[in-house]
C-alpha positions as CSV (number, residue, x, y, z in Angstrom):
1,X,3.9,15.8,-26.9
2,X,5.6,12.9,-25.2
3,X,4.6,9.3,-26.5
4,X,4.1,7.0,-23.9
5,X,6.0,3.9,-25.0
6,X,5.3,1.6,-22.1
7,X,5.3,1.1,-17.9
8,X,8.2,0.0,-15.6
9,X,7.0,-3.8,-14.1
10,X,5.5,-4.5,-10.7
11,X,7.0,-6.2,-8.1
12,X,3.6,-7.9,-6.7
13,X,4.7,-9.7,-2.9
14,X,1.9,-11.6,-1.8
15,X,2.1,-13.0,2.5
16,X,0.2,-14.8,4.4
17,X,-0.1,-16.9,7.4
18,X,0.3,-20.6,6.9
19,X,-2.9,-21.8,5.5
20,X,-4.4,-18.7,4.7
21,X,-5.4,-19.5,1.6
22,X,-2.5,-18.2,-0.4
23,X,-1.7,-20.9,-2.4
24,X,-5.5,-21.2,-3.3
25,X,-5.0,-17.2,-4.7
26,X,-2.0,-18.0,-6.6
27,X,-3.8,-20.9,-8.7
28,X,-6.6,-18.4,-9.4
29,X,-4.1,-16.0,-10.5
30,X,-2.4,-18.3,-12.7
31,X,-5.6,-19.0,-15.0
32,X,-5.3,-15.2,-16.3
33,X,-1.5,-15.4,-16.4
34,X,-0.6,-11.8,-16.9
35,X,2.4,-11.5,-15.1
36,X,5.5,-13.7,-14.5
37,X,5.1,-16.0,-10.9
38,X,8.7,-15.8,-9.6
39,X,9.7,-19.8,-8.6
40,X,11.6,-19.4,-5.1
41,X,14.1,-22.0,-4.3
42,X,13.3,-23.9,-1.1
43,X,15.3,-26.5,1.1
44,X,12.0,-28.5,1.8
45,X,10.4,-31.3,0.1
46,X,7.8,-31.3,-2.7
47,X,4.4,-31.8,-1.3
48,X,1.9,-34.1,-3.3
49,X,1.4,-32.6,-6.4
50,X,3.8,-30.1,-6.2
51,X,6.3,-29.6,-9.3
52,X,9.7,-28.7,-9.7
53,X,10.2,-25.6,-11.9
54,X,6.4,-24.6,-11.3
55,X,6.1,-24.9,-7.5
56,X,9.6,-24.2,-6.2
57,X,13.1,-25.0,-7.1
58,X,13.6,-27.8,-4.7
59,X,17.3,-27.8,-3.8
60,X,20.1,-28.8,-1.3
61,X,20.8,-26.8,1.9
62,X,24.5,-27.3,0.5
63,X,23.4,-25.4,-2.8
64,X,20.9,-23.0,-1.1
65,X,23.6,-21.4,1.8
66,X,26.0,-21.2,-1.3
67,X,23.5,-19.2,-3.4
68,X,22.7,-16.9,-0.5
69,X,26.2,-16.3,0.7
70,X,27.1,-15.3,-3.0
71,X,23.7,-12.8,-2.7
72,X,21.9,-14.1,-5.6
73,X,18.7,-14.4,-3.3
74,X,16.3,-11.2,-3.6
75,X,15.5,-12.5,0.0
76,X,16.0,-15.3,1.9
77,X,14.8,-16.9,5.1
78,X,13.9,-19.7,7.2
79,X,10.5,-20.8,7.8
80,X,9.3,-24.0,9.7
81,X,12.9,-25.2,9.6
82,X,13.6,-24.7,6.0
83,X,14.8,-22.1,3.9
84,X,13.1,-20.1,1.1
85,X,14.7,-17.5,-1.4
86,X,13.7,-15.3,-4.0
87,X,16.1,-15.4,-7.1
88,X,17.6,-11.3,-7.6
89,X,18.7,-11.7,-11.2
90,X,15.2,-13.1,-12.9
91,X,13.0,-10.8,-11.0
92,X,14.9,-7.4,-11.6
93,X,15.4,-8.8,-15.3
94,X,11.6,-9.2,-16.1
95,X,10.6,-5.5,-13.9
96,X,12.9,-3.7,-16.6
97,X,11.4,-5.4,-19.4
98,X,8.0,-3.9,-17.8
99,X,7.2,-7.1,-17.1
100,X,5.1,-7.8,-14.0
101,X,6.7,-10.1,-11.3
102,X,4.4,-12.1,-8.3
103,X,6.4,-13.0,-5.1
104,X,4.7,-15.4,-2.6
105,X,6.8,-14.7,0.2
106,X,6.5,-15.0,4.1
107,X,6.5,-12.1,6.5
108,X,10.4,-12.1,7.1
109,X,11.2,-11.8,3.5
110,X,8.9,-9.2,2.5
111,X,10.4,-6.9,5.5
112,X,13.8,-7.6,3.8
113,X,12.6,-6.5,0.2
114,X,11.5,-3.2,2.1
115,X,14.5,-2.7,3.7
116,X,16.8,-2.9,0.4
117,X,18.2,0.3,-0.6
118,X,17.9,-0.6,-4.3
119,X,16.0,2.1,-6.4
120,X,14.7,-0.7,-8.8
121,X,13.3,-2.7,-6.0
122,X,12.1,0.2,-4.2
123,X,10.0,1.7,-6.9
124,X,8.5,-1.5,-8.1
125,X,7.1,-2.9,-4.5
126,X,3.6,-3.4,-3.6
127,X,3.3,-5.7,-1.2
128,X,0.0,-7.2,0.2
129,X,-1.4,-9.2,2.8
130,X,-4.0,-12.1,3.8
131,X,-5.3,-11.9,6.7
132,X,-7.4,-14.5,7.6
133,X,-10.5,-13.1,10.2
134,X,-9.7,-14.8,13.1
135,X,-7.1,-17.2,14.4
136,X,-9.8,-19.8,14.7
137,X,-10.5,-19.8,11.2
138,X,-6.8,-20.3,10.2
139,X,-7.1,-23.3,12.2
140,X,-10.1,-24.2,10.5
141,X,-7.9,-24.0,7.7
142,X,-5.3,-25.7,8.6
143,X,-7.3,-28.7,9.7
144,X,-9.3,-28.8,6.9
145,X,-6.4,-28.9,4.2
146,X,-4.9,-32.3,6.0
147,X,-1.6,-32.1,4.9
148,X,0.2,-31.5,8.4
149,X,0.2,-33.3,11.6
150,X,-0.9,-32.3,14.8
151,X,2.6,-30.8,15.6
152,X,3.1,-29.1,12.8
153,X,-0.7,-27.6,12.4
154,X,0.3,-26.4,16.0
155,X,3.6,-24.6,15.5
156,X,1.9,-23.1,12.1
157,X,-1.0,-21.6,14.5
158,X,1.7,-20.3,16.5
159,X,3.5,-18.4,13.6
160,X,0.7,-17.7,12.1
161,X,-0.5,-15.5,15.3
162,X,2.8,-13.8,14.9
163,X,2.5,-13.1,11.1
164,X,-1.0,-11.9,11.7
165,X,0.1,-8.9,13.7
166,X,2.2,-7.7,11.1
167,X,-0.4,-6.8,8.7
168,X,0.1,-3.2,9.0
169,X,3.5,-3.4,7.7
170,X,2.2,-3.9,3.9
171,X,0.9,-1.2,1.5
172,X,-2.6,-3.3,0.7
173,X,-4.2,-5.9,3.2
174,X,-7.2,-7.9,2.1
175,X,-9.3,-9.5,5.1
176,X,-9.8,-13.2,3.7
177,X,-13.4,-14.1,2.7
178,X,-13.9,-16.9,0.1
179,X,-11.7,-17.6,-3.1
180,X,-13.7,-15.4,-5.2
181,X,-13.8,-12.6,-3.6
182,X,-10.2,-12.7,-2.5
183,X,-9.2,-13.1,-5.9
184,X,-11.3,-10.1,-7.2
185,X,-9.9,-7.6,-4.6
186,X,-6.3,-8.7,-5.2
187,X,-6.9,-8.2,-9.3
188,X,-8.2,-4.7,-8.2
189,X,-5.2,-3.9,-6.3
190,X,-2.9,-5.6,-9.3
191,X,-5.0,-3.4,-12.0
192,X,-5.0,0.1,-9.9
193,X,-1.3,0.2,-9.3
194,X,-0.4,-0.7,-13.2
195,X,-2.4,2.6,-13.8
196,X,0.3,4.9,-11.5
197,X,1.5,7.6,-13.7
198,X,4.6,7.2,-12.6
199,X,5.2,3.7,-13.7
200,X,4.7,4.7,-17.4
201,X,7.5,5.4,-19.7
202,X,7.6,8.4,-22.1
203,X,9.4,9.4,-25.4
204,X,10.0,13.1,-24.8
């Protein structure tokens, strides 16, 4: 009888539209911590209360178009002017370890993680979306967060129209309702893919 000796680790990509209420579902993940929250490295500037090492990775345009033409990004793109990327060697480290890894990644870079040919990668992905109910209710959102102005809160209405027709492109999509209740579908999602049999590893 083969002895099951552990799982192979998740690849957990979360999207969402600008003010969706990801970053909200990340800190509620974070208070039952059992995964590893992959850091991306982004050209923009800290926000107010955001921390280097636990946020992002906040570093140079200079530094970040080295890093990606040397292909140590997972993925990479631009959003809103800046660029975002996923560090390759961390994640694929921790997924072999059986390690569980969560991406927070826009639309663009989770149809780049699809479209890698990489066997590790492919097997690991689950990617999921937040779909807030209406486009009125992102601005809501938006509004209510106060952190942009009027210019930006508009541009982030207009890519967030665009990112909310892509929702059938992900595996899992959860129709945003309060904190709670996102929070409890996504752990759902998180605790019926760690019971694939084919994520388990066996002793034969």
């Amino acid at each position: 009888m083969s002895k099951i000796s552990g799982r192979h680790g998740i690849i957990f990509v979360l999207s969402a539209p600008s003010g969706a209420g990801k970053s909200t579902l990340c800190q509620g993940l974070r208070q039952t911590p059992d995964f590893e929250f992959s850091v991306s490295c982004t050209t923009r500037q800290p926000r107010a209360g955001e921390e280097e090492g636990r946020d992002y990775h906040f570093i140079s345009r200079e530094e970040f178009q080295g890093r990606a033409g040397r292909g140590e990004f997972l993925e990479w793109a631009e959003v809103h002017g800046n660029f975002y990327g996923t560090p390759m060697e961390k994640v694929l480290d921790l997924t072999a370890r059986g390690v569980d890894v969560l991406l927070d990644i826009d639309v663009a870079g989770a149809r780049k993680i699809r479209a890698l040919s990489d066997d590790r990668v492919r097997g690991a992905l689950v990617d999921v979306f937040i779909l807030p109910p209406s486009l009125g209710e992102l601005e809501r959102r938006l509004r209510r967060r106060g952190t942009e102005t009027e210019e930006q809160i508009q541009l982030r209405l207009q890519n967030g129209q665009r990112e909310m027709a892509l929702w059938r492109e992900y595996k899992y999509t959860i129709v945003s309702s309060s904190m709670e209740e996102d929070l409890a579908r996504f752990r759902a999602i998180m605790n019926g893919e760690r019971c694939l049999t084919r994520r388990l590893k066996a002793d034969l």
